[in-house]
DRENROPA-621799 format. One line per field, with one value per atom (N, C-alpha, C): residue in three letters; chain; x, y, z. Coordinates in Angstrom, 2 decimals. Atoms other than C-alpha are relative to their C-alpha. Layout:
<atoms>
residu = (ala|...)
chaine = (A|...)
X = (X|...)
Y = (Y|...)
Z = (Z|...)
</atoms>
This chain:
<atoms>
residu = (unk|unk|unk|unk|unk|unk|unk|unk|unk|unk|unk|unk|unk|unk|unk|unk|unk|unk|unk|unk|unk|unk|unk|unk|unk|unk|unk|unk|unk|unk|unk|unk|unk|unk|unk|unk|unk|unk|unk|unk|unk|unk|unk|unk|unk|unk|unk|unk|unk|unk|unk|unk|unk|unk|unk|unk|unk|unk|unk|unk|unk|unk|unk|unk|unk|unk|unk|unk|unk|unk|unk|unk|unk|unk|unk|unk|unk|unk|unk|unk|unk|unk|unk|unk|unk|unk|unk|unk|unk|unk|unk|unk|unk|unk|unk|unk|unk|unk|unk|unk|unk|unk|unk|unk|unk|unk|unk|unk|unk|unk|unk|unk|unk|unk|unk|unk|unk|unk|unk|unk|unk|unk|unk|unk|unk|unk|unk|unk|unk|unk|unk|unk|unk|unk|unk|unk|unk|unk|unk|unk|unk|unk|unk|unk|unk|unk|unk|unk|unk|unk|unk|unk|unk|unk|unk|unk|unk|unk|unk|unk|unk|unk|unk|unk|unk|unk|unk|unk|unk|unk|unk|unk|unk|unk|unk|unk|unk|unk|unk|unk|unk|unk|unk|unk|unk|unk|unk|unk|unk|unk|unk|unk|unk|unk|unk|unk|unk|unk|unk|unk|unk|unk|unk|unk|unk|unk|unk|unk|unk|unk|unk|unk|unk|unk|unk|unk|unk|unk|unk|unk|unk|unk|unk|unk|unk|unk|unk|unk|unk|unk|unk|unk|unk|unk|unk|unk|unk|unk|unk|unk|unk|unk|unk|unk|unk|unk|unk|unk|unk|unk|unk|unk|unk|unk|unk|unk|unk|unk|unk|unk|unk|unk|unk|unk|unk|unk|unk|unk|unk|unk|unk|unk|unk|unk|unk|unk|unk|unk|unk|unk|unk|unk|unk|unk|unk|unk|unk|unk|unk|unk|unk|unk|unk|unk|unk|unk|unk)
chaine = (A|A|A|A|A|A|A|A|A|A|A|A|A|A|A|A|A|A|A|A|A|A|A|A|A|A|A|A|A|A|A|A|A|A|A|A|A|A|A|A|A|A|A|A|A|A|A|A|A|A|A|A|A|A|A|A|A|A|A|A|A|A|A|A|A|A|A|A|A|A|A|A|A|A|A|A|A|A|A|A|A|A|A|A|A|A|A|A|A|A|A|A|A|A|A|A|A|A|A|A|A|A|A|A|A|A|A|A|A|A|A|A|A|A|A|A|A|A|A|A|A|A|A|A|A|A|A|A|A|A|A|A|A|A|A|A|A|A|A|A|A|A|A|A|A|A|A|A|A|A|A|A|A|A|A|A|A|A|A|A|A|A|A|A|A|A|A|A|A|A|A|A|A|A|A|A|A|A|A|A|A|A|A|A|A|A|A|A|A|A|A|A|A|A|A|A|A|A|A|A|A|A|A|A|A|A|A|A|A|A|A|A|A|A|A|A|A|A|A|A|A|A|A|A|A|A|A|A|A|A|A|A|A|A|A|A|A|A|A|A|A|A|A|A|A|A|A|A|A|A|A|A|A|A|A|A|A|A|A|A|A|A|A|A|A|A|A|A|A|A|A|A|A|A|A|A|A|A|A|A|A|A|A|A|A|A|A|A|A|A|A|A|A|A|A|A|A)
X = (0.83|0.00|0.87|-0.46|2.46|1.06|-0.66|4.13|-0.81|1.45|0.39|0.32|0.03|0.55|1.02|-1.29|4.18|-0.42|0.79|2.95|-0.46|1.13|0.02|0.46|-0.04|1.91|-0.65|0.66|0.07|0.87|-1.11|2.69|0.67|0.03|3.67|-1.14|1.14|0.45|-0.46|0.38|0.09|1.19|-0.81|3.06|0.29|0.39|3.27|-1.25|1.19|-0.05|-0.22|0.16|-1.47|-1.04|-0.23|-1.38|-1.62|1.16|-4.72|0.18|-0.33|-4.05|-1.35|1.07|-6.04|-0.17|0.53|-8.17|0.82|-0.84|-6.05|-0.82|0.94|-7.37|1.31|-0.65|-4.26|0.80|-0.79|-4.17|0.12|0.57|-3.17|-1.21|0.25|-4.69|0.56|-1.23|-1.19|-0.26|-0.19|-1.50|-1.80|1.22|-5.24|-0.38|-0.18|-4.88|0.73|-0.54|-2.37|-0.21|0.83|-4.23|-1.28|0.88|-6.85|0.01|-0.58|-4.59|0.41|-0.17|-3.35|-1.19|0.85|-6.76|-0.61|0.07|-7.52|0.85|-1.03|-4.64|-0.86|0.33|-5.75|-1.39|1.43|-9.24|0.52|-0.32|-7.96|0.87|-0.85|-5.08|-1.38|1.27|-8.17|-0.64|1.16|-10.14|0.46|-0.22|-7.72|-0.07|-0.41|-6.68|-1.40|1.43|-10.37|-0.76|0.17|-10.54|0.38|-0.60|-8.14|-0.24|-0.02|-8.75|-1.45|1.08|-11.00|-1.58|1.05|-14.87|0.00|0.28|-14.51|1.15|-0.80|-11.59|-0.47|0.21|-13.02|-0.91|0.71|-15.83|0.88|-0.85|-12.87|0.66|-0.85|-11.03|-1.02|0.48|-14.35|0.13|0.09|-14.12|1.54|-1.67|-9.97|-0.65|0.24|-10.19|0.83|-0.74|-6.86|0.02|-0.03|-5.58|1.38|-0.52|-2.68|0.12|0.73|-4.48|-0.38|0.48|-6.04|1.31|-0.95|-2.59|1.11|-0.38|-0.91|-0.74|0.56|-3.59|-0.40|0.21|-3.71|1.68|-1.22|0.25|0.13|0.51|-0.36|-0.64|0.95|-2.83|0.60|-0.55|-0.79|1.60|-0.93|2.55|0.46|0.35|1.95|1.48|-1.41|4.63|-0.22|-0.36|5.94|-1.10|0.98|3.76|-1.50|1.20|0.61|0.10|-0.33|2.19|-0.09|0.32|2.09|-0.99|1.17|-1.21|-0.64|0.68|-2.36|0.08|-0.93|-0.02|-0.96|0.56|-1.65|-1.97|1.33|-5.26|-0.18|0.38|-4.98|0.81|-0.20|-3.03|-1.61|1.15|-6.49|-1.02|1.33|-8.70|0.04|-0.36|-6.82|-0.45|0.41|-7.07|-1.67|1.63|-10.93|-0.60|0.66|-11.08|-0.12)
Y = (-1.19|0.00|1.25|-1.29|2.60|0.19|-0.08|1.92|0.71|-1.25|3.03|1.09|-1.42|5.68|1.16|-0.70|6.87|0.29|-0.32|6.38|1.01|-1.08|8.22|1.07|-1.82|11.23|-0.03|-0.20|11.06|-0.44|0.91|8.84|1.58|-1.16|12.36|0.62|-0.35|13.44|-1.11|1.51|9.78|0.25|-0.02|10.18|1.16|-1.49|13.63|0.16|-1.10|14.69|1.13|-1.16|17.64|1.11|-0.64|20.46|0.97|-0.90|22.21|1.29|-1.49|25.89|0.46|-0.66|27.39|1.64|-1.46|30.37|1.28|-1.31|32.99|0.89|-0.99|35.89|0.22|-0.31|36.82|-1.33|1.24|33.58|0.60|-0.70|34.78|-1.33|1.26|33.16|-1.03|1.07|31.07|-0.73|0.33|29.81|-1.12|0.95|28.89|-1.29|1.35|26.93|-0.71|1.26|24.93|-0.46|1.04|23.89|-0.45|1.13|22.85|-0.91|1.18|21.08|-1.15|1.39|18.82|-0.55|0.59|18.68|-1.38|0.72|17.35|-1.18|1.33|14.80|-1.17|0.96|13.76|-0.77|0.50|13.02|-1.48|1.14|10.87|-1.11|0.95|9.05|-1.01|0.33|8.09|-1.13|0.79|6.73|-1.11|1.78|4.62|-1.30|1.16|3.16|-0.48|0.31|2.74|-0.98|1.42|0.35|-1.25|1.66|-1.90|-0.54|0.58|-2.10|-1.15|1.43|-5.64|1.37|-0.18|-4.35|0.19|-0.07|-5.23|0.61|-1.21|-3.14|1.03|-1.13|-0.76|1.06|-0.79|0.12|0.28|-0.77|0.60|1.21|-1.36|3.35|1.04|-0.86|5.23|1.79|-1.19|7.79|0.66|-0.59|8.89|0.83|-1.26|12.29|-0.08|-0.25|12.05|-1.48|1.13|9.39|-0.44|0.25|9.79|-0.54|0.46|8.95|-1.26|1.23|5.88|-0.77|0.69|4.71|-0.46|0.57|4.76|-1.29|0.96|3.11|-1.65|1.57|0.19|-0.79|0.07|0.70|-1.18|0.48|0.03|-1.58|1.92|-3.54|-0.39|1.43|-4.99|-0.56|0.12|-4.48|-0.64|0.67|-6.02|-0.30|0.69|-7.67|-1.43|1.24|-11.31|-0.71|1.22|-12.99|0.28|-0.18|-11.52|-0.42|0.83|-12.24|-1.71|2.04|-16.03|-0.16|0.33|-16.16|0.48|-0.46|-14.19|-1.39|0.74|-16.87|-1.56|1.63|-20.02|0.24|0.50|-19.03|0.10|0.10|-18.23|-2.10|1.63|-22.36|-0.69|0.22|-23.14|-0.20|-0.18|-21.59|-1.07|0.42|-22.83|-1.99|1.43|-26.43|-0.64|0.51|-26.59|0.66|0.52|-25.67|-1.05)
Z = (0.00|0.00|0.00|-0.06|0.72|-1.59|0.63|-2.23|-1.53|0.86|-4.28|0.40|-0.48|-2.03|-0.74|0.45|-3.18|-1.79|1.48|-6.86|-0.47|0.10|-6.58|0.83|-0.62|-4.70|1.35|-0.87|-1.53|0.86|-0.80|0.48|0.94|-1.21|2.22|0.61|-0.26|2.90|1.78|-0.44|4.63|1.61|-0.55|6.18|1.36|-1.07|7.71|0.44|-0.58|8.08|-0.77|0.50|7.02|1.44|-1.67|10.36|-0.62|0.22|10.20|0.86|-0.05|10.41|1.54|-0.65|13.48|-0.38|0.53|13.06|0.31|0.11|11.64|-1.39|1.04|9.80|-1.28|1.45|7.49|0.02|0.42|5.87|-1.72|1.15|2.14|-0.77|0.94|-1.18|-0.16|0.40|-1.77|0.79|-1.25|1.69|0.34|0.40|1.24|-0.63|1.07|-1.81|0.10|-0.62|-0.44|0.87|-0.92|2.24|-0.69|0.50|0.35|-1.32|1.11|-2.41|1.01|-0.97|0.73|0.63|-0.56|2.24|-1.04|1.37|-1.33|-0.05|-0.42|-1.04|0.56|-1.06|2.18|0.10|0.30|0.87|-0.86|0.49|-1.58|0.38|-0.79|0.20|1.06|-1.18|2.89|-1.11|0.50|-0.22|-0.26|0.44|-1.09|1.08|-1.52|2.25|0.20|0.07|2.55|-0.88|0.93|-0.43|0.05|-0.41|0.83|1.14|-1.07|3.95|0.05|-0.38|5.12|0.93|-0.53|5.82|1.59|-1.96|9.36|0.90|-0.76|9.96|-0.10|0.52|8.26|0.95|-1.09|11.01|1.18|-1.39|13.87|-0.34|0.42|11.43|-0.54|-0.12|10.45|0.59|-0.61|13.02|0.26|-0.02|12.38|-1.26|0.66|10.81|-1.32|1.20|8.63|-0.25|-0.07|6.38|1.15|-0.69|8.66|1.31|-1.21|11.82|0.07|0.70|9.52|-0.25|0.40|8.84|1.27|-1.63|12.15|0.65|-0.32|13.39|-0.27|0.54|11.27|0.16|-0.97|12.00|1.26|-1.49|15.58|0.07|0.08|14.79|-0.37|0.50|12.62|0.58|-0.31|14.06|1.50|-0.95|17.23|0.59|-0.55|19.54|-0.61|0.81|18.55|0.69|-1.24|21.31|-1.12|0.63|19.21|-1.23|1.51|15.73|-0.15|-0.13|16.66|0.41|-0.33|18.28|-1.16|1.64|14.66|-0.68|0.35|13.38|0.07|-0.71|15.12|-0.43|0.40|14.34|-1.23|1.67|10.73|-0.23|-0.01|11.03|0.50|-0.19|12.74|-1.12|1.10|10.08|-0.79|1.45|7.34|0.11|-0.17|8.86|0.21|0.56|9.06|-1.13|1.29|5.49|-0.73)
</atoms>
């Protein structure tokens, strides 16, 4: 996935974040439109991660604002410590054996 991401340009977006400006009055035009060429990004980076991700992950990352928030977080699940990678490990051996 991050390697779509990089592709498609978004892979910083993903990566960094994009810092949402608090309410300031002299924001110029330049300054505008590049926040809403990254907000733009960050819409699409989201849609993708959103395609790949499995249905039933999909309702725990709903409510993450960026895709950066969405990507950590799936970060975080899959990267687990070793003790969890083998219990992942041992029930996908399970599944696979009562197919």
């Amino acid at each position: 996935m991050e390697n779509f991401l990089r592709s498609k340009e978004y892979w910083q977006v993903v990566f960094e974040g994009i810092q949402e400006l608090e309410v300031v009055t002299a924001v110029t035009e330049v300054q505008r439109k590049e926040i809403e060429g990254l907000r733009l990004k960050d819409l699409k980076a989201k849609n993708y991660l959103f395609q790949a991700i499995d249905r039933s992950i999909l309702e725990n990352i709903l409510c993450k604002d960026t895709s950066k928030h969405i990507w950590d977080s799936m970060k975080k699940k899959y990267q687990g410590s070793a003790r969890a990678k083998r219990q992942q490990l041992q029930a996908l051996c399970l599944e696979f054996e009562t197919l």
